[in-house]
Structures are given as structure tokens and as C-alpha cells.
N, CA, C and O atoms as a GROMACS GRO file, in nm:
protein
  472
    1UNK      N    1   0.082  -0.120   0.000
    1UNK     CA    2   0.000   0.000   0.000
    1UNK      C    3   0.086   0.126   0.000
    1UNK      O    4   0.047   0.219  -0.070
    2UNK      N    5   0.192   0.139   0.066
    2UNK     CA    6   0.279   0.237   0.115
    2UNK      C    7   0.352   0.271  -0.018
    2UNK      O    8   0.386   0.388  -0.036
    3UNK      N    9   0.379   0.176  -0.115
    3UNK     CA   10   0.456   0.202  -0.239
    3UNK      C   11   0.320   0.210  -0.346
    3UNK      O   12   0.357   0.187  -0.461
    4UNK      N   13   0.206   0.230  -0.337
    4UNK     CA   14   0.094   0.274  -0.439
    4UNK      C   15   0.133   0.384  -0.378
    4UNK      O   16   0.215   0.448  -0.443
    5UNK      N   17   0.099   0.436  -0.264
    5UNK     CA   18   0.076   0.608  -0.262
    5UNK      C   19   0.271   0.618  -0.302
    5UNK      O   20   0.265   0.661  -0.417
    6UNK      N   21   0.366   0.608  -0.282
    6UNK     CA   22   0.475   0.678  -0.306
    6UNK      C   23   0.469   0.677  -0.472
    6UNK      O   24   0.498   0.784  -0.525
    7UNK      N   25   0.443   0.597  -0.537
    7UNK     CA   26   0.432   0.630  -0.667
    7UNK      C   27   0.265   0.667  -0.739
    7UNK      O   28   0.221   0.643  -0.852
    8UNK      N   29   0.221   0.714  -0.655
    8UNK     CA   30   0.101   0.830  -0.719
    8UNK      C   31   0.146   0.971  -0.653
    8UNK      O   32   0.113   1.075  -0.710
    9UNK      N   33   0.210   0.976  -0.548
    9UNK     CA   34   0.234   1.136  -0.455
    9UNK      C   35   0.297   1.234  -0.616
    9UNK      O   36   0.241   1.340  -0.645
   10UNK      N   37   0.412   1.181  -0.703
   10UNK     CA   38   0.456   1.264  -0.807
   10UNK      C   39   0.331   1.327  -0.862
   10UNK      O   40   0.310   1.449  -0.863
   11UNK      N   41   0.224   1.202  -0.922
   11UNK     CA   42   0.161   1.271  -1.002
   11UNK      C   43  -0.009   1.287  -0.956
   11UNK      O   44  -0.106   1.284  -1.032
   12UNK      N   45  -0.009   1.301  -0.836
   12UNK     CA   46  -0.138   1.369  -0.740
   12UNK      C   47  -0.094   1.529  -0.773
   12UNK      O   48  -0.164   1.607  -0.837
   13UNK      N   49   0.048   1.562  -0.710
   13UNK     CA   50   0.104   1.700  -0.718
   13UNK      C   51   0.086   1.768  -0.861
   13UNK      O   52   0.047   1.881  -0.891
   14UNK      N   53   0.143   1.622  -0.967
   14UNK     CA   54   0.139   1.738  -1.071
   14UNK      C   55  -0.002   1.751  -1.137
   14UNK      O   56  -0.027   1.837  -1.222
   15UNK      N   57  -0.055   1.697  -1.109
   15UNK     CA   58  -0.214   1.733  -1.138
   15UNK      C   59  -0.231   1.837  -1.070
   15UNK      O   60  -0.231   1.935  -1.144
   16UNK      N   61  -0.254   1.879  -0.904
   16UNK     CA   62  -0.301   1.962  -0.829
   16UNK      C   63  -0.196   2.094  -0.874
   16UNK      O   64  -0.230   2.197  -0.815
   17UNK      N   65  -0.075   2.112  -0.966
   17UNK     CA   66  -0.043   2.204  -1.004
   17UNK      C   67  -0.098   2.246  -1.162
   17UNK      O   68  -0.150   2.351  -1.201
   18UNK      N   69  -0.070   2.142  -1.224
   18UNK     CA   70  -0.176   2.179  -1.307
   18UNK      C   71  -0.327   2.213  -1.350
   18UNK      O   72  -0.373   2.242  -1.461
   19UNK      N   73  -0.387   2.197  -1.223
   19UNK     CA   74  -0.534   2.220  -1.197
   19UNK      C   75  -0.514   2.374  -1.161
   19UNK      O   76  -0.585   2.449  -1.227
   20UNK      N   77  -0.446   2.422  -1.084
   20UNK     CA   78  -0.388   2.520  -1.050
   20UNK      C   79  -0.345   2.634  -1.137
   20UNK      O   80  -0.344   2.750  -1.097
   21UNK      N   81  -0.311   2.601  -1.248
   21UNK     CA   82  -0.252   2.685  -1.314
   21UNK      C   83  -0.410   2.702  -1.417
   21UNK      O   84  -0.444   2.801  -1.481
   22UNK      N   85  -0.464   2.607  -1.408
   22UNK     CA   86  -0.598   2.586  -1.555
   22UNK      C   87  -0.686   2.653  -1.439
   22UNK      O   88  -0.796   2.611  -1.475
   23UNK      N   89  -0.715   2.737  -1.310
   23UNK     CA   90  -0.792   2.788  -1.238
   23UNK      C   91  -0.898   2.659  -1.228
   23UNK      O   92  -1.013   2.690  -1.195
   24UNK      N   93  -0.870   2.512  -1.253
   24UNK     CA   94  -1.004   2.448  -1.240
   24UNK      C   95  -0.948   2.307  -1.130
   24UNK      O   96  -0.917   2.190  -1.156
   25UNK      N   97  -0.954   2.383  -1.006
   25UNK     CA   98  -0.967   2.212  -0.874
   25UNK      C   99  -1.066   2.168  -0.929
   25UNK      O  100  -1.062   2.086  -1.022
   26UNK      N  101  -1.183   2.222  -0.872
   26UNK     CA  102  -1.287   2.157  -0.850
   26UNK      C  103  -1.319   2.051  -0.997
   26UNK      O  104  -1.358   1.934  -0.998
   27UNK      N  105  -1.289   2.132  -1.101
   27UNK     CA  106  -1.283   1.975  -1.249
   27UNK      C  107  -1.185   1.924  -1.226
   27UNK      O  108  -1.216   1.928  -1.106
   28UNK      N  109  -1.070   1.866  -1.224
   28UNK     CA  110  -0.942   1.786  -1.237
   28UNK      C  111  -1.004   1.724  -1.108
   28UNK      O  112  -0.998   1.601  -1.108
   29UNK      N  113  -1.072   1.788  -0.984
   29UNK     CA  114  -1.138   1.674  -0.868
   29UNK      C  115  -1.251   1.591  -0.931
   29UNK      O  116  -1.260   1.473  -0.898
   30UNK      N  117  -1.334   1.641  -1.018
   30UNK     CA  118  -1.421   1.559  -1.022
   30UNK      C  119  -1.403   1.427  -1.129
   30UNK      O  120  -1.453   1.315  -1.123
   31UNK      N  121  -1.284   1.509  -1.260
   31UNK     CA  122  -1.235   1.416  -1.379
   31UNK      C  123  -1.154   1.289  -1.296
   31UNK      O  124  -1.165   1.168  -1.317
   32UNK      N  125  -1.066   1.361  -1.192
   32UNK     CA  126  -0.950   1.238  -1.126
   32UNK      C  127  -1.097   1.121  -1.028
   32UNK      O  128  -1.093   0.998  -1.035
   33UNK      N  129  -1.168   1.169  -0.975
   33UNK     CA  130  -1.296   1.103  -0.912
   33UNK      C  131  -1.355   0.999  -1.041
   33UNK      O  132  -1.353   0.877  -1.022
   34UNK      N  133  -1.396   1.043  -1.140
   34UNK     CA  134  -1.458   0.947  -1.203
   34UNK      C  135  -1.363   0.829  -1.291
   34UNK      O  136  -1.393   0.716  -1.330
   35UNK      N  137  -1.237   0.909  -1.301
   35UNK     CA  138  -1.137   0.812  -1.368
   35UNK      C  139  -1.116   0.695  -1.253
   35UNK      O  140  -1.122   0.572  -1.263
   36UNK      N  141  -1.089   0.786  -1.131
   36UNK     CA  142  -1.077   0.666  -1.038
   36UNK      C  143  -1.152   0.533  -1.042
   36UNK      O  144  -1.107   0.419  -1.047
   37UNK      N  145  -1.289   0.582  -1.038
   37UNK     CA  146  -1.405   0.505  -0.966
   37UNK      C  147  -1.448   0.411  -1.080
   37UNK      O  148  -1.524   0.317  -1.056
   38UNK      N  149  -1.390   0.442  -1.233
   38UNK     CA  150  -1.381   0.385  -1.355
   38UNK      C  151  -1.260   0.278  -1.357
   38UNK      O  152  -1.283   0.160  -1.383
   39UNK      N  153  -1.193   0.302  -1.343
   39UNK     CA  154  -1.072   0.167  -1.288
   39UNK      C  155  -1.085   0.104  -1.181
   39UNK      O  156  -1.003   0.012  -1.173
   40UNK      N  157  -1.185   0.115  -1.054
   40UNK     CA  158  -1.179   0.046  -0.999
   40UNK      C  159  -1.272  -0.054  -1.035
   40UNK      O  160  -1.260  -0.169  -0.991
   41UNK      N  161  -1.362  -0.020  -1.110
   41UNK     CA  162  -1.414  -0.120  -1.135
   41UNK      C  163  -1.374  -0.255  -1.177
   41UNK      O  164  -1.304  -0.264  -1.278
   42UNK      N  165  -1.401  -0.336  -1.127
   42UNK     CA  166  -1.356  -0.511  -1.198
   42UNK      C  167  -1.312  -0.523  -1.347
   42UNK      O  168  -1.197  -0.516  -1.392
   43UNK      N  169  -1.430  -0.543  -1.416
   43UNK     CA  170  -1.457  -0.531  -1.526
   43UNK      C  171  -1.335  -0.450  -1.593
   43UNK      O  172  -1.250  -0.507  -1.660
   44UNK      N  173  -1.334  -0.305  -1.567
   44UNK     CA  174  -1.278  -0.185  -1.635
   44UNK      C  175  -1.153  -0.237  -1.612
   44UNK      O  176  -1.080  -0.232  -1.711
   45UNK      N  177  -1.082  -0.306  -1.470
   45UNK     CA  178  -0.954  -0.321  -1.432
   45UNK      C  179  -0.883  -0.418  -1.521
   45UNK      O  180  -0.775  -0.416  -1.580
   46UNK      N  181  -1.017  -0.535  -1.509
   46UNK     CA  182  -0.912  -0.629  -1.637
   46UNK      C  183  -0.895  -0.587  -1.734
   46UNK      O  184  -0.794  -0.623  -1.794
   47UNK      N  185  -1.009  -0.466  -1.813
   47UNK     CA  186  -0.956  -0.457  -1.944
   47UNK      C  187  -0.849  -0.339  -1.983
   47UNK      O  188  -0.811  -0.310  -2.096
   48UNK      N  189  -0.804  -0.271  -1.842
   48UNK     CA  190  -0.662  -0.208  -1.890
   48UNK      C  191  -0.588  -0.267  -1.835
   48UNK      O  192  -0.495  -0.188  -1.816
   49UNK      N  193  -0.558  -0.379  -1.784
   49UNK     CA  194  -0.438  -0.465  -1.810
   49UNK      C  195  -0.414  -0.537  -1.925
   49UNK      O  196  -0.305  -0.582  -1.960
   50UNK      N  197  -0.566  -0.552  -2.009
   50UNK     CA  198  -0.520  -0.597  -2.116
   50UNK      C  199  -0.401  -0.566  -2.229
   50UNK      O  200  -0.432  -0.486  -2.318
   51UNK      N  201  -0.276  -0.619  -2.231
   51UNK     CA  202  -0.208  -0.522  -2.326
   51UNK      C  203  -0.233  -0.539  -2.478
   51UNK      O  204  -0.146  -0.499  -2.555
   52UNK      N  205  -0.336  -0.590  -2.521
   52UNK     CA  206  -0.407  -0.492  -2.665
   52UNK      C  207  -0.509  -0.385  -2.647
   52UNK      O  208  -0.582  -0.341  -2.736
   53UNK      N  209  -0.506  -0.345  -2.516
   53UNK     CA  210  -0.575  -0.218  -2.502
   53UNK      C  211  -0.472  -0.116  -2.526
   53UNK      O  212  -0.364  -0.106  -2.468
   54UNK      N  213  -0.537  -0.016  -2.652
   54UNK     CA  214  -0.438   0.061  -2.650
   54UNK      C  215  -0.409   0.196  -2.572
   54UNK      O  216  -0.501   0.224  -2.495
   55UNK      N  217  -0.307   0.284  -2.572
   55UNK     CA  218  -0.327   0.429  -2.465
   55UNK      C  219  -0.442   0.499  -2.537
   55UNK      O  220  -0.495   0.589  -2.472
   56UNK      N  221  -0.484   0.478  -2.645
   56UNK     CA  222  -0.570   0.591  -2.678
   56UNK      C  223  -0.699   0.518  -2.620
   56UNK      O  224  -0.748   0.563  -2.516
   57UNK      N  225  -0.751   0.418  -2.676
   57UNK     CA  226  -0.849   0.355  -2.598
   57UNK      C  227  -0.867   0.342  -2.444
   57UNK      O  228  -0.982   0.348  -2.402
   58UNK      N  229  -0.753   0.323  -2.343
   58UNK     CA  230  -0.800   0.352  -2.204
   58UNK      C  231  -0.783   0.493  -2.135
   58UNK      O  232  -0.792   0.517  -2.014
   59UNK      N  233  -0.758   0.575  -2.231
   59UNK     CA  234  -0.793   0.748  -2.236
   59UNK      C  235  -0.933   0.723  -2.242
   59UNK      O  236  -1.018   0.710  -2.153
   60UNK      N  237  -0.936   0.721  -2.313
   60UNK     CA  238  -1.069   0.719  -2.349
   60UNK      C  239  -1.187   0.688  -2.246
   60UNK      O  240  -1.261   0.766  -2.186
   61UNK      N  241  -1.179   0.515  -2.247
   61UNK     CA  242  -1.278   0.481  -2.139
   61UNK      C  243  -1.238   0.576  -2.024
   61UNK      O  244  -1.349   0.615  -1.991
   62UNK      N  245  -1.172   0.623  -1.961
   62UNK     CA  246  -1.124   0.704  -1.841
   62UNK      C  247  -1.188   0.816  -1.825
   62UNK      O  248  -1.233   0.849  -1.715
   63UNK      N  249  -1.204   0.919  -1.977
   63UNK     CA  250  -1.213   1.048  -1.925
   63UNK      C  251  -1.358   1.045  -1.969
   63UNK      O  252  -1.402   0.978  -2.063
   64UNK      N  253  -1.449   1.150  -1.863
   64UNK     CA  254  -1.542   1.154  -1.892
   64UNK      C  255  -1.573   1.296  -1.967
   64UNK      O  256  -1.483   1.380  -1.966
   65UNK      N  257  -1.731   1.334  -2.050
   65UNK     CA  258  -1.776   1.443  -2.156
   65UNK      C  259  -1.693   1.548  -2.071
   65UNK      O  260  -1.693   1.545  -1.948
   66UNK      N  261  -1.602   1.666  -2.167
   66UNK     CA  262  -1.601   1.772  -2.124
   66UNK      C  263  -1.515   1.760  -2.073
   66UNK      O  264  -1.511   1.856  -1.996
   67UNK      N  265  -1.371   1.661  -2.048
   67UNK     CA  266  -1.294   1.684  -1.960
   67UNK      C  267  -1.190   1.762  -2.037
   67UNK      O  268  -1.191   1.759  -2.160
   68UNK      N  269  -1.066   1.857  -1.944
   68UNK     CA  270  -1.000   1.926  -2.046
   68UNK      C  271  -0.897   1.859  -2.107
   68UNK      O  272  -0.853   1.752  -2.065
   69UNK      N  273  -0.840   1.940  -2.244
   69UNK     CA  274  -0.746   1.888  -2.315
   69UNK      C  275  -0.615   1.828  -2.209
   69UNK      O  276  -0.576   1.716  -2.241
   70UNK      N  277  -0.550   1.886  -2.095
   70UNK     CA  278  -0.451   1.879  -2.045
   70UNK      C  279  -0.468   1.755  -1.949
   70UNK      O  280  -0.380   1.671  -1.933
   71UNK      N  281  -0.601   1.753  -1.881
   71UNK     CA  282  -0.633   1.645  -1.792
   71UNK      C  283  -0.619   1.456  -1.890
   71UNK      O  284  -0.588   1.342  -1.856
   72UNK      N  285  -0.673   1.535  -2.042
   72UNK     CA  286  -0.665   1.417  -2.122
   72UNK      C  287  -0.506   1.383  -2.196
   72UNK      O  288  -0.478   1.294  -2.276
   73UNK      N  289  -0.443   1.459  -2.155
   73UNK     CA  290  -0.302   1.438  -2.154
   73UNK      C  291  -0.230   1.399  -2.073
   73UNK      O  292  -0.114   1.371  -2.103
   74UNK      N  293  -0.284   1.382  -1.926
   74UNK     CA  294  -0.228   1.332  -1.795
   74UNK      C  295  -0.296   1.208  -1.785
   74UNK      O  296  -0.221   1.121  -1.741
   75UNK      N  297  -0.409   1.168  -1.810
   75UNK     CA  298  -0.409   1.013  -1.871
   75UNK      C  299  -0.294   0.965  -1.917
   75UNK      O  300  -0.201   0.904  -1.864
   76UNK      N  301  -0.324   1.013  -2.058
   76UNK     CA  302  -0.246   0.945  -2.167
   76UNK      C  303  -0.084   0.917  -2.083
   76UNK      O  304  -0.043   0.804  -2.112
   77UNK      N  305   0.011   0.991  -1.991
   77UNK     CA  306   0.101   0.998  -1.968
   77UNK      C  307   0.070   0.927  -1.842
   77UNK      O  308   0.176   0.885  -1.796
   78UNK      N  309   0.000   0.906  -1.789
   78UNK     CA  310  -0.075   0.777  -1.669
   78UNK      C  311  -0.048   0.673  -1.747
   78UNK      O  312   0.032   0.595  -1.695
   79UNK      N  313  -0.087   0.643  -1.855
   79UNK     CA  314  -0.095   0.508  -1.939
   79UNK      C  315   0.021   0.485  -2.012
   79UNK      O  316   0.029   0.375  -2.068
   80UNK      N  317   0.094   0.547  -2.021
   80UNK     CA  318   0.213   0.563  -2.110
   80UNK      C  319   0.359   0.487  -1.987
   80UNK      O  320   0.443   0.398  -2.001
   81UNK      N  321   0.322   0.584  -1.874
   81UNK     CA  322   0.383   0.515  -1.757
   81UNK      C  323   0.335   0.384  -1.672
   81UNK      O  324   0.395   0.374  -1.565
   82UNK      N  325   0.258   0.301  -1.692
   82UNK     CA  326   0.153   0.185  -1.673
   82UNK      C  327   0.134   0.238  -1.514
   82UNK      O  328   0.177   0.183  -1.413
   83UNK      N  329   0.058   0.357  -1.523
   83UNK     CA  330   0.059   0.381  -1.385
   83UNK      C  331  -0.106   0.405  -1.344
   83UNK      O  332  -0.157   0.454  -1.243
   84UNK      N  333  -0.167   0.345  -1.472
   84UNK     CA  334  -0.351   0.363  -1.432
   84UNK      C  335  -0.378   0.273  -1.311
   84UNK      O  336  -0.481   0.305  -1.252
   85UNK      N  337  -0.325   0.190  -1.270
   85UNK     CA  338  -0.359   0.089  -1.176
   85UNK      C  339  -0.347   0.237  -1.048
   85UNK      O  340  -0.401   0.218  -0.940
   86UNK      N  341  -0.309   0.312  -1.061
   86UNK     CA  342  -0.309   0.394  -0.898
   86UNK      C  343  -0.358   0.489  -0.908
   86UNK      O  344  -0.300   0.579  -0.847
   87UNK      N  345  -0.472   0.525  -0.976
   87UNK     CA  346  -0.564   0.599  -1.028
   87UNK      C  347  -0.632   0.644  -0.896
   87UNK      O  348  -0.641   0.766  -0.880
   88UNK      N  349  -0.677   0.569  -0.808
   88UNK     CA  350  -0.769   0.560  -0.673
   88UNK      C  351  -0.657   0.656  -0.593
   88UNK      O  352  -0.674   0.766  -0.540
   89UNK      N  353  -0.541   0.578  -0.604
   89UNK     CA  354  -0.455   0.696  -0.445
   89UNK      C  355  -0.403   0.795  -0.540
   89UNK      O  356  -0.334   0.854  -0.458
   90UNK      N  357  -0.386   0.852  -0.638
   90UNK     CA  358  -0.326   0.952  -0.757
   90UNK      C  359  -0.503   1.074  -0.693
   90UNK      O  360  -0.493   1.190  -0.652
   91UNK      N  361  -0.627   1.000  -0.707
   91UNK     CA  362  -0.725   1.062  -0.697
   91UNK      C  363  -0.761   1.132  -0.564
   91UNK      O  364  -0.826   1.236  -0.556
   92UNK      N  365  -0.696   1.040  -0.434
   92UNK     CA  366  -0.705   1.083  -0.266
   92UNK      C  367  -0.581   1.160  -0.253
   92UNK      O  368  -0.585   1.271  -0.199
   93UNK      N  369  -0.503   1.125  -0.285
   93UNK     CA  370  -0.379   1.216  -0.250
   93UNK      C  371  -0.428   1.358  -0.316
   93UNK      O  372  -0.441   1.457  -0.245
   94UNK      N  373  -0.449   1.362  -0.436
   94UNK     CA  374  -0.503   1.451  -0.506
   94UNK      C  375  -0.577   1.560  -0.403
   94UNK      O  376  -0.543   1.678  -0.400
   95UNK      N  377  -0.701   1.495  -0.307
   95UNK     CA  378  -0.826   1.545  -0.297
   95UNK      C  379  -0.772   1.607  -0.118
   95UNK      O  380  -0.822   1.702  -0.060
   96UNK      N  381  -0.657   1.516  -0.064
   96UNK     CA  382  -0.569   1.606   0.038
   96UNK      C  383  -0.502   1.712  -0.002
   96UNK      O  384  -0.506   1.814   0.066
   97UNK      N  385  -0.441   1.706  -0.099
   97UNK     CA  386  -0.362   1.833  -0.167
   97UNK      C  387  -0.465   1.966  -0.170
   97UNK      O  388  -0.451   2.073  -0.111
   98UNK      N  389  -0.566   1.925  -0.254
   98UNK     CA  390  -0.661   2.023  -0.277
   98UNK      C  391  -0.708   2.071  -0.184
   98UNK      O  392  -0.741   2.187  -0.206
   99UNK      N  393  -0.738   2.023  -0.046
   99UNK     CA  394  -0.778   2.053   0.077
   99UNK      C  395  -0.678   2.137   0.162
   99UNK      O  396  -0.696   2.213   0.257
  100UNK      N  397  -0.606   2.111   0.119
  100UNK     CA  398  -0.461   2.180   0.183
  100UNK      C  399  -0.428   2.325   0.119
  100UNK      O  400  -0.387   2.425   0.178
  101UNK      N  401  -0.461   2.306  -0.038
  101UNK     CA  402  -0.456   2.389  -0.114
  101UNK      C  403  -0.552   2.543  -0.072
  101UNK      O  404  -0.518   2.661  -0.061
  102UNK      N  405  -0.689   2.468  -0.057
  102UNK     CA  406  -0.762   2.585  -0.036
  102UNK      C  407  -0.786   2.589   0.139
  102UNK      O  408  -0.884   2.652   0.178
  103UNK      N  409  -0.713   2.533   0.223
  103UNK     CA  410  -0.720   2.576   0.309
  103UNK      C  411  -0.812   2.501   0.427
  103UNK      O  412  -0.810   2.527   0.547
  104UNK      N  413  -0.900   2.392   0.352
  104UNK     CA  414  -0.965   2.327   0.430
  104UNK      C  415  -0.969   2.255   0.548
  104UNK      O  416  -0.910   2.148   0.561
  105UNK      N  417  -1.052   2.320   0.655
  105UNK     CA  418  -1.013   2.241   0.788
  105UNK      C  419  -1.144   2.133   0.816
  105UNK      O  420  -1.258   2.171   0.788
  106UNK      N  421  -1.127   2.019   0.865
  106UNK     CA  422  -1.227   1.940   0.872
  106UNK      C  423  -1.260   1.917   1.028
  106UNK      O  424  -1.183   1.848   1.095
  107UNK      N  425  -1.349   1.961   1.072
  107UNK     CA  426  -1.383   1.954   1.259
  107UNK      C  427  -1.464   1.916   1.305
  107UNK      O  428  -1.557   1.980   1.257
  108UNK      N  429  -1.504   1.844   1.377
  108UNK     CA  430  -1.589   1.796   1.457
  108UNK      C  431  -1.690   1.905   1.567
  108UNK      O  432  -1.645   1.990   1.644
  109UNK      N  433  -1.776   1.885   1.554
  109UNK     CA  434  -1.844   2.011   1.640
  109UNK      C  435  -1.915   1.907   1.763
  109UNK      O  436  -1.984   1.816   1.719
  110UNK      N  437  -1.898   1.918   1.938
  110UNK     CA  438  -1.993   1.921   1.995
  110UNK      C  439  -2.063   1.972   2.021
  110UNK      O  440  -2.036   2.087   1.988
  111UNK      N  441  -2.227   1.965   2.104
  111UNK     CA  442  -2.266   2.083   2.136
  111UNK      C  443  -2.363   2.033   2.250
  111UNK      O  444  -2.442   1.940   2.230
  112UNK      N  445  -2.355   2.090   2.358
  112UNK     CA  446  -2.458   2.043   2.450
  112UNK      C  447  -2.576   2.078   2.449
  112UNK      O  448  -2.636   2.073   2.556
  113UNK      N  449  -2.661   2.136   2.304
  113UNK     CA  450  -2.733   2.141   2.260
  113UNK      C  451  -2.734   2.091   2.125
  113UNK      O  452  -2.643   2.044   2.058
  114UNK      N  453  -2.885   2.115   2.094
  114UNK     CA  454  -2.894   2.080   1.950
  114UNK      C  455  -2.899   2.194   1.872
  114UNK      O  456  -2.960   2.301   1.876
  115UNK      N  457  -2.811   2.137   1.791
  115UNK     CA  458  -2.777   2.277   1.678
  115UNK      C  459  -2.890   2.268   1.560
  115UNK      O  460  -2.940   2.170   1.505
  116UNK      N  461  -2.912   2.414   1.542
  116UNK     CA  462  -2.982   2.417   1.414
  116UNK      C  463  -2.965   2.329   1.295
  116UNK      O  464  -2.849   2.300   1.265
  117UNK      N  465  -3.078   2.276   1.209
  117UNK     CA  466  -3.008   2.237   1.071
  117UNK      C  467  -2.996   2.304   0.951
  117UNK      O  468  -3.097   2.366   0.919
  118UNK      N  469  -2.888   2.310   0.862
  118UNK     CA  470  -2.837   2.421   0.822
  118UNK      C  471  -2.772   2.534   0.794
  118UNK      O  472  -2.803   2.600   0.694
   0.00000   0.00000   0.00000
């Protein structure tokens, strides 16, 4: 497990800099989310290990309508490096970065009352 995230941490970063520079987290979060959740699937997993699947074809199945040109170039260089298998921690590492990025604190609230909802 410890060597999936050390070889997705390179390219979590260079996504979250290149999301960065394209002004778009919140898409490169939701494109790296569905690519993820698209390889994890069973099905989807065996067929990019298949090696007559080609890089343009598991671009493909990966990116979903509308994703940008550059995100569909960080595939292709995902697949080029046989590194789609870490798509899932490339996508969490990702989604800590981004949290970090904009500052996000995550807290627990007690209250010896009940708080409003909303």
C-alpha cells in the first residue's frame, strides 16, 4: 500500500499544479474522481491490463464528456507510464492536496445542545 501512494504522490502534485494553473480544482477533482471510480471497477480493471488495449483507448474509457485537453493528456502519460492501476490513491492524495490547497479544515463540532439544521 505504502509504495501505491509513493508512486502516485509525483503525479497527485502534478495534477493539483496543473489544476492550478488551468484555475479548475474543482474539475481535475471531479475528472481524477470518475477516472478513479472507472478503474476500480472489476470489469474496467481487467480490461486495462489488457495489453491490446491501446493508450488511446484507455484514455478514453477514463475520461469523462467535457474533460479538459490537459487532464486528457495526464491520462495518456498515466498510461504511457503503466501507472492507471493507482488511479484511486493519484485521486485521494489529489483530494488532500486540494484541501490543503484551499485551506480546508475538517472539525468535529460538539454541542450540549442541539444545533440548528443548516
Amino acid at each position: 500500500m505504502s509504495q501505491a501512494l509513493t508512486l502516485a504522490r509525483p503525479y497527485a502534485r502534478a495534477a493539483l499544479a496543473i489544476a492550478q494553473d488551468e484555475n479548475g480544482l474543482a474539475a481535475w477533482s471531479n475528472a481524477l474522481g470518475f477516472a478513479a471510480q472507472v478503474a476500480a471497477d472489476p470489469r474496467a480493471a481487467l480490461l486495462l491490463l489488457n495489453p491490446q488495449l491501446g493508450h488511446t483507448e484507455a484514455v478514453s474509457l477514463l475520461s469523462a464528456d467535457g474533460v479538459s485537453e490537459s487532464f486528457t493528456r495526464f491520462l495518456a502519460l498515466l498510461a504511457e507510464n503503466r501507472r492507471l492501476a493507482q488511479l484511486s490513491e493519484i485521486a485521494g492524495l489529489y483530494e488532500k492536496l486540494k484541501a490543503e490547497a484551499e485551506h480546508v479544515v475538517k472539525a468535529t463540532v460538539t454541542s450540549a445542545v442541539a444545533l440548528p439544521a443548516g
